[in-house]
C-alpha positions as CSV (number, residue, x, y, z in Angstrom):
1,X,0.0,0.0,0.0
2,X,1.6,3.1,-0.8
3,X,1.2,6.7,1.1
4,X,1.7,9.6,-0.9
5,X,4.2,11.6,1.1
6,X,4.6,15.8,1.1
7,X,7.6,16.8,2.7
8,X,10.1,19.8,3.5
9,X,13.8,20.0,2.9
10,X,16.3,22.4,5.0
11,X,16.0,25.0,2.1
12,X,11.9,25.3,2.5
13,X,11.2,23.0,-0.5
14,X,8.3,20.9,-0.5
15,X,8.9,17.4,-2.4
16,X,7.0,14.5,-2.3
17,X,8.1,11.0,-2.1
18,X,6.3,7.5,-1.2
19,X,6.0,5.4,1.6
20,X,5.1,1.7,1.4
21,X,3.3,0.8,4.5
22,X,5.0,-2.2,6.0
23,X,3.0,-5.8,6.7
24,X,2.8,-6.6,10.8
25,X,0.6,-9.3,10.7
26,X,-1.0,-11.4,7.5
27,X,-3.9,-13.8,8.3
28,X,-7.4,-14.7,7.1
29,X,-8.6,-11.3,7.8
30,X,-5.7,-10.2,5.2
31,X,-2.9,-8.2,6.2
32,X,-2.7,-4.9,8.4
33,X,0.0,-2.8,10.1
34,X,1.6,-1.7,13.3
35,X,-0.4,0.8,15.2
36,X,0.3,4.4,14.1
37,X,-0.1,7.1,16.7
38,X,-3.2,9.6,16.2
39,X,-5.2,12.2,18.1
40,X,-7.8,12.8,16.1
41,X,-10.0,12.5,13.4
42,X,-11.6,15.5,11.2
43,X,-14.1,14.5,8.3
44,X,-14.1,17.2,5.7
45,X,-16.6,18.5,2.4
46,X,-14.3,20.3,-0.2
47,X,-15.8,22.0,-2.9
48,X,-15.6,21.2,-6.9
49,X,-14.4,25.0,-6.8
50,X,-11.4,24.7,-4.5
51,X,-8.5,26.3,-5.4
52,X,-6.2,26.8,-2.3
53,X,-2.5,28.8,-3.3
54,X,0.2,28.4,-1.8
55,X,0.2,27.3,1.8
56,X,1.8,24.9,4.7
57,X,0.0,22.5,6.0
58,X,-1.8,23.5,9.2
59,X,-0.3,20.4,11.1
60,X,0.8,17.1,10.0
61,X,-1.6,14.8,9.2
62,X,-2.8,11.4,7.4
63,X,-5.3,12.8,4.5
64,X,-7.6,10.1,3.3
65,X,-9.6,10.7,0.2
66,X,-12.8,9.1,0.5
67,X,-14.4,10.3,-3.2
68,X,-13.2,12.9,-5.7
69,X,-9.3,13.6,-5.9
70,X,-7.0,16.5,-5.3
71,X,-4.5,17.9,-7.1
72,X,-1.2,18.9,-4.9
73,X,1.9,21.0,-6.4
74,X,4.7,20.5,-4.1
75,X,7.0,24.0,-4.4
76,X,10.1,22.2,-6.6
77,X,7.1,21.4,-9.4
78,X,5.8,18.6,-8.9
79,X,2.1,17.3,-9.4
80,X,0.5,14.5,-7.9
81,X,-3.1,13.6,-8.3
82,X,-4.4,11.8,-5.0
83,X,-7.1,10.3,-5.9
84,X,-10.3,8.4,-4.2
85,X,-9.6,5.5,-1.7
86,X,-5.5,7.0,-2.0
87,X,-3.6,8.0,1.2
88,X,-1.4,11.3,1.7
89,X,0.8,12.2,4.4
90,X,1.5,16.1,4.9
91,X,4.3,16.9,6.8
92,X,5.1,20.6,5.0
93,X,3.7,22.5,8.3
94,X,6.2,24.8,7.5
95,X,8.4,26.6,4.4
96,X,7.2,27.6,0.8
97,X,4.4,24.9,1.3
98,X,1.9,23.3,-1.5
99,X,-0.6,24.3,-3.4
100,X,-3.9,22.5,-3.9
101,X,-6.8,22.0,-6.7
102,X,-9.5,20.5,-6.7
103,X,-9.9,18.1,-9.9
104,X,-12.9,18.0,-12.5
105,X,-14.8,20.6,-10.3
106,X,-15.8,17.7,-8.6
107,X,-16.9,18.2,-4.5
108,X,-14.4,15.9,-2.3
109,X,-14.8,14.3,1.0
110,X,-12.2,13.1,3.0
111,X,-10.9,12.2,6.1
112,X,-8.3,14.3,7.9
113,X,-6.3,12.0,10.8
114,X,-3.9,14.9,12.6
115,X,-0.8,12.9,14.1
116,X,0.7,15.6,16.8
């Protein structure tokens, strides 16, 4: 399972990069993962119109896309699409930070999991 991961550098670049999550346990049930910390969940509506410039993320945070999709520039100029059902991680909470679209003017609901 892959995690689409937004990150900053020393110079206040974002980047992204993925993250393969890592098998604990595997049994009839299927497979699942250690534990990850969280203190919170935060269900969100975003609008077809969204278009959000440039900005850090508020705090870092597990962003789970239940329908619709996103579109995220990171600040070196890259563009990822994280679509529905995908998994982002945002850990950008500070320097040039990201900028996001919505995608097809399509509303979006998601699931925001903050992790500090």
């Amino acid at each position: 399972m892959r995690i689409h991961n937004l990150y900053v550098d020393d110079k206040g670049e974002t980047h992204f990069r993925d993250i393969e999550v890592e098998w604990k346990n595997e049994g009839p049930g299927g497979k699942t993962s250690a534990t990850f910390a969280a203190t919170g969940i935060i269900f969100r509506e975003t609008p077809g119109s969204y278009d959000y410039s440039w900005h850090p993320a508020p705090r870092r945070q597990y962003i789970i896309n239940l329908d619709g999709a996103v579109e995220i520039t990171a600040s070196d100029g890259e563009k990822r699409i994280i679509g529905p059902g995908e998994v982002f991680l945002v850990e950008d909470t500070h320097g040039k930070g990201h900028f996001s679209k919505a995608v097809e003017g399509k509303m979006r609901r998601s699931i925001f999991v903050p992790i500090e």
